[in-house]
C-alpha positions in Angstrom: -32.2 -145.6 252.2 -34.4 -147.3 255.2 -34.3 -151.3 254.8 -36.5 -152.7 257.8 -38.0 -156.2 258.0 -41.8 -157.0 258.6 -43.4 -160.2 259.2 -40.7 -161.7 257.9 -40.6 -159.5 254.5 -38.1 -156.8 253.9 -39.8 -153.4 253.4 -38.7 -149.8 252.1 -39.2 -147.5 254.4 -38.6 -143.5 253.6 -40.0 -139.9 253.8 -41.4 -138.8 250.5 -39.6 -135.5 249.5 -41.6 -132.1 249.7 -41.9 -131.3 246.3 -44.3 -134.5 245.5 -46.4 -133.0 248.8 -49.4 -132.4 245.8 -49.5 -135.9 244.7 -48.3 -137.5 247.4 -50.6 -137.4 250.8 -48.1 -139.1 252.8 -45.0 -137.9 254.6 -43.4 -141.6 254.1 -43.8 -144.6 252.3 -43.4 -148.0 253.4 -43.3 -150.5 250.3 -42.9 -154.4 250.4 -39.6 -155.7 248.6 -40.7 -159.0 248.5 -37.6 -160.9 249.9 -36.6 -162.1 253.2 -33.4 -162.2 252.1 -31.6 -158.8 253.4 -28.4 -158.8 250.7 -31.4 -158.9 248.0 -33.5 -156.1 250.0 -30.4 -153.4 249.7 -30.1 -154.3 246.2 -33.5 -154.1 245.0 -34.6 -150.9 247.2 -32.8 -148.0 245.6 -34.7 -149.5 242.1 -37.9 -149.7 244.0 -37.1 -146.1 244.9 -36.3 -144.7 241.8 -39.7 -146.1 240.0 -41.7 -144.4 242.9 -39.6 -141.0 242.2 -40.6 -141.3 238.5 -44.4 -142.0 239.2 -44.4 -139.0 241.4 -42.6 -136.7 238.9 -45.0 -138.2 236.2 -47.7 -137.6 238.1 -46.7 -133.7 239.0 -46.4 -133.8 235.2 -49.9 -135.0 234.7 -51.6 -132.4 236.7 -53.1 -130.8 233.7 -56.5 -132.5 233.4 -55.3 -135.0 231.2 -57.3 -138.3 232.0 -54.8 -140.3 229.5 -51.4 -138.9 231.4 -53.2 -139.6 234.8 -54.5 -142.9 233.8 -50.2 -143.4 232.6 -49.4 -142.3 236.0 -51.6 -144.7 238.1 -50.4 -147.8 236.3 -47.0 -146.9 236.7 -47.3 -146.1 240.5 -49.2 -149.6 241.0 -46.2 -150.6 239.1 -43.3 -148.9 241.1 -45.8 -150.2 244.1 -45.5 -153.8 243.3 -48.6 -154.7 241.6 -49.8 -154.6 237.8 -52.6 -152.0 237.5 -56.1 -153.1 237.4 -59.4 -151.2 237.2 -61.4 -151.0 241.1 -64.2 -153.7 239.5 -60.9 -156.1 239.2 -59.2 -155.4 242.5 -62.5 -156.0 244.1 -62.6 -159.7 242.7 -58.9 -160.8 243.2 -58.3 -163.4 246.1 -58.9 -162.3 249.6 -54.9 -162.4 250.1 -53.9 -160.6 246.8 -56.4 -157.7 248.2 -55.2 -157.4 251.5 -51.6 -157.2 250.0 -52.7 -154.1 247.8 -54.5 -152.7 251.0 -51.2 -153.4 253.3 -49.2 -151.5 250.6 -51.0 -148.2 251.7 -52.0 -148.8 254.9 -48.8 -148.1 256.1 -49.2 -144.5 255.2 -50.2 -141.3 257.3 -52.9 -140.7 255.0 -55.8 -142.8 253.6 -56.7 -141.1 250.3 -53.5 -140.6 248.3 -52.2 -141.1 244.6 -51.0 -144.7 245.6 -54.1 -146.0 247.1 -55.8 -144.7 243.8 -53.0 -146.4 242.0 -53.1 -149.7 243.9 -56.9 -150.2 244.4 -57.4 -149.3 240.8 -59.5 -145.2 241.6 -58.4 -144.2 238.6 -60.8 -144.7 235.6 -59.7 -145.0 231.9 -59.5 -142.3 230.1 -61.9 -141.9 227.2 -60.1 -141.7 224.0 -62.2 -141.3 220.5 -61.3 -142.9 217.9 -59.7 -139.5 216.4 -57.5 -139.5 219.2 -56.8 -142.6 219.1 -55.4 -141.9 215.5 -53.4 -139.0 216.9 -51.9 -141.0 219.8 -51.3 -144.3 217.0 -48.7 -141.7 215.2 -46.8 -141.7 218.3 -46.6 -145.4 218.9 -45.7 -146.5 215.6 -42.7 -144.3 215.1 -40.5 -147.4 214.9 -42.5 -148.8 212.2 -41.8 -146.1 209.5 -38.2 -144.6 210.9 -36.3 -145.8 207.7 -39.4 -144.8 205.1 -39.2 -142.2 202.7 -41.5 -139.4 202.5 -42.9 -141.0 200.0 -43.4 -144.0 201.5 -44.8 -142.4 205.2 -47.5 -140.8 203.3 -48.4 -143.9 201.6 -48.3 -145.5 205.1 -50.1 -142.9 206.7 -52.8 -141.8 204.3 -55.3 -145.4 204.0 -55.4 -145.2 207.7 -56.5 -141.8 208.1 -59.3 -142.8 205.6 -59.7 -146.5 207.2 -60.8 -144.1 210.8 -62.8 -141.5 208.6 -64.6 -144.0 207.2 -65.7 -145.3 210.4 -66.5 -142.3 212.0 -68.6 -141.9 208.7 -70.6 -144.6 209.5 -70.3 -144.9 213.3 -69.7 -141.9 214.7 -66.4 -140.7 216.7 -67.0 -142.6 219.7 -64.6 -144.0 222.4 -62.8 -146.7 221.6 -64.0 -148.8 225.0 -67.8 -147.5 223.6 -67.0 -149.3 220.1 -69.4 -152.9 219.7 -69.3 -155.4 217.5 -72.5 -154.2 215.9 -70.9 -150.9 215.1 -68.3 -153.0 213.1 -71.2 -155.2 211.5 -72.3 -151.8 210.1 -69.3 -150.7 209.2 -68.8 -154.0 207.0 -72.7 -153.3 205.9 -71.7 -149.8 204.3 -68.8 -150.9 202.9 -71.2 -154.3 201.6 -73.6 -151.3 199.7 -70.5 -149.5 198.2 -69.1 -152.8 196.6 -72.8 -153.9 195.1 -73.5 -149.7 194.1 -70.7 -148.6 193.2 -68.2 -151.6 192.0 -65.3 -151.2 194.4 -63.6 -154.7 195.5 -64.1 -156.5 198.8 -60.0 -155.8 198.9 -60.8 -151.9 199.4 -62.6 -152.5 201.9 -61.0 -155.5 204.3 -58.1 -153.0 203.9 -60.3 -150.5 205.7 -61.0 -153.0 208.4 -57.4 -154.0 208.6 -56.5 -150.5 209.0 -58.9 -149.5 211.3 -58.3 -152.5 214.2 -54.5 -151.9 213.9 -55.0 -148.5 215.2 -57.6 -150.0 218.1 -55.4 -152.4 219.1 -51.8 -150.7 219.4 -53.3 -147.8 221.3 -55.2 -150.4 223.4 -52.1 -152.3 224.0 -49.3 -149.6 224.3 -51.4 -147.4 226.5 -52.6 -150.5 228.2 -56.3 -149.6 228.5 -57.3 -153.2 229.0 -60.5 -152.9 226.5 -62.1 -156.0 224.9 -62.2 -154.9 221.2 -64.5 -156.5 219.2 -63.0 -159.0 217.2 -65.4 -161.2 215.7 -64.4 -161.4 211.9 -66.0 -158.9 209.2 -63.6 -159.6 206.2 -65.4 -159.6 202.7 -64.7 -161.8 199.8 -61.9 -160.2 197.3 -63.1 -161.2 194.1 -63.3 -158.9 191.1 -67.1 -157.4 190.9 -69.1 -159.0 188.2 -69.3 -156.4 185.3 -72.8 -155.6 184.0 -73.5 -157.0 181.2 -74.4 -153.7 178.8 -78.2 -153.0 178.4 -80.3 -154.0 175.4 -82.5 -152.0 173.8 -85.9 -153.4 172.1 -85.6 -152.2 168.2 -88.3 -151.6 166.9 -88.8 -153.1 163.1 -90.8 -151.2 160.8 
């Protein structure tokens, strides 16, 4: 392990092993630790290491087309790099000096184009998940929420939130989530609005619809760390009981 000092900055400095050649241009890396402090280098380099060994092994792993594994693997190289991962729109607005940091970062490579400098200058776009994937990947994340239910009470769980996203798609359409507007929600709220006045349901039904529905947006958007405004302007419909018709009346004729 390769500690050498620059500009007054401790860097790691080591070849890349052969096995990463396909997703890693370069033949070495040379990574900032962020200390001047040499005792603090040698400890923090062989963890600086490690988290660029996993990026590379997840990123041999994502090599399958899959835009949400690669989009995983770019966040944690930026990650393993020193920086949080931000889209190329963000990176090109950040402070003169917090760009030229990300830039340095790669520089210091043999090669320009590489899985880092997509990683670090943010190349690598966000994947586009539908809201039925999204539902498939919200399984997934949630299996800490429902690890001491019974059966029973997973398929209770489960079962109003498949309905709460086929209900939207109803209306809506399966589109990706980054795709989904507040106006899309408006309508969703409208339908629901038609079902409660046509066909008596409660304003409960469907605010559990809604509740449903954004939980499933927003712990994919946050544990996959897409970075996607949701809409979140409120929708919520009163929960009172629906007025019952009063029964119809019937002229009589008297003879």
């Amino acid at each position: 392990m390769s500690v050498v000092k620059r500009g007054g900055v401790y860097h790691l400095r080591r070849r890349v092993p052969v096995r990463f050649k396909s997703v890693e241009d370069r033949t070495s890396v040379y990574v900032s630790l962020k200390t001047d402090s040499e005792t603090m280098a040698n400890a923090k380099a062989p963890m600086v290491w490690e988290r660029l060994v996993k990026a590379w092994e997840d990123a041999l792993a994502g090599q399958t087309g899959d835009s949400v594994k690669k989009f995983e693997q770019a966040q944690k190289l930026a990650v393993a790099s020193g920086f949080e991962y931000m889209g190329s729109a963000q990176v090109a607005e950040l402070p003169i000096k917090d760009l030229l940091a990300r830039v340095e970062a790669i520089e210091a490579g043999v090669a320009n184009t590489n899985v880092q400098a997509n990683a670090v200058l943010g190349g690598v776009e966000r994947p586009k998940i539908k809201v039925s994937k999204a539902l498939e990947m919200y399984w997934d994340l949630t299996k800490l929420d429902i690890q001491n239910k019974s059966p029973d009470q997973v398929r209770r769980w489960i079962n109003p939130r498949k309905k709460a996203v086929k209900n939207f798609i109803l209306v809506c359409g399966d589109k990706p989530i980054d795709e989904i507007t507040q106006d899309d929600m408006f309508d969703f709220r409208d339908w629901w609005e038609v079902r409660i006045l046509d066909e008596g349901v409660t304003g409960q039904t469907a605010n559990k619809d809604f509740i449903h529905l954004r939980s499933v947006l927003k712990t994919v958007n946050s544990k996959k760390r897409l970075q996607i405004v949701l809409p979140n302007e409120k929708i919520s419909l009163p929960e009172t009981e629906p007025k019952e018709r009063p029964p119809k009346v019937t002229s009589v004729k008297v003879v």
